[in-house]
Structure formats: structure tokens, C-alpha cells
C-alpha positions in Angstrom: 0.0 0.0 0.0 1.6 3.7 -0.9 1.5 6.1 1.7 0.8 9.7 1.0 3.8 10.7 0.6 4.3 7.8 -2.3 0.8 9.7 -4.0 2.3 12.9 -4.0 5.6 12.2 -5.4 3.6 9.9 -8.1 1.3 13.1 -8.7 4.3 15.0 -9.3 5.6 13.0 -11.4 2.3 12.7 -13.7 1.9 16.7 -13.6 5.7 16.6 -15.1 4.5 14.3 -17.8 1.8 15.9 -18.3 3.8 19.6 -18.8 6.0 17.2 -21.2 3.2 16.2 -23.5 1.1 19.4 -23.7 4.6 21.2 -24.9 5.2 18.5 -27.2 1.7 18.7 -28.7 2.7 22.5 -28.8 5.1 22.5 -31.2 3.0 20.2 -33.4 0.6 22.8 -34.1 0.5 25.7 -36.4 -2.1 27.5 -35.4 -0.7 30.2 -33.0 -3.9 30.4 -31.2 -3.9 26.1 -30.0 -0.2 26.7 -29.4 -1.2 29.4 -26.7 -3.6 27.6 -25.6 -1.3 24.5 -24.6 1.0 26.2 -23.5 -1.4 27.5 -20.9 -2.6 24.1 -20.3 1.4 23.1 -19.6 1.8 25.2 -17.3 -1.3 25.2 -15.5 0.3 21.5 -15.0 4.0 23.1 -14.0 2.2 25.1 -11.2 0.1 21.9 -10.2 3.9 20.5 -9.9 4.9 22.9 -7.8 2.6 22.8 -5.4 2.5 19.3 -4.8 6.3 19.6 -4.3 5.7 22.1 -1.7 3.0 19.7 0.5 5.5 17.2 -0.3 8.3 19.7 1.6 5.8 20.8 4.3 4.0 17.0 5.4 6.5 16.1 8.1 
């Protein structure tokens, strides 16, 4: 059985993937407008990162 911390780091991990393949799908595109658009998306996923990295820094 994981333990939380185990769920978080996983979550951070997927929330990295995640920024991966929205940046990837990114370049794929010519439209400026979907570009934007993902690139939003990836980092809306960054900042997800980032936060779970902090509970993971402040769960004792």
C-alpha cells in the first residue's frame, strides 16, 4: 500500500509528464492560437507540480 507521501511524489511526477506532452503537442501545431492555448494548459500543470512539491516539503 503507498502512503501519501508515495501519491504525491507519483502526482508530481504525472503533472511533469503531463507539462511534457502538452509542450510537445505545442510545437505540433501551427495555429498560434492552439499553441497558446497549450502552453497554458502546460503550465497550469507546472504550477500543479509545484505545489504538490511544496505539501511534499511541508507533510512532516
Amino acid at each position: 500500500m503507498q502512503d501519501f507521501k508515495d501519491l504525491v511524489r507519483a502526482a508530481i511526477d504525472d503533472e511533469l509528464h503531463a507539462v511534457a506532452e502538452y509542450a510537445s503537442m505545442a510545437r505540433m501545431v501551427e495555429s498560434e492560437v492552439l499553441r497558446a492555448i497549450l502552453l497554458s494548459i502546460a503550465n497550469d500543470e507546472a504550477c500543479h507540480a509545484r505545489t504538490f512539491m511544496v505539501i511534499l516539503e511541508l507533510d512532516p
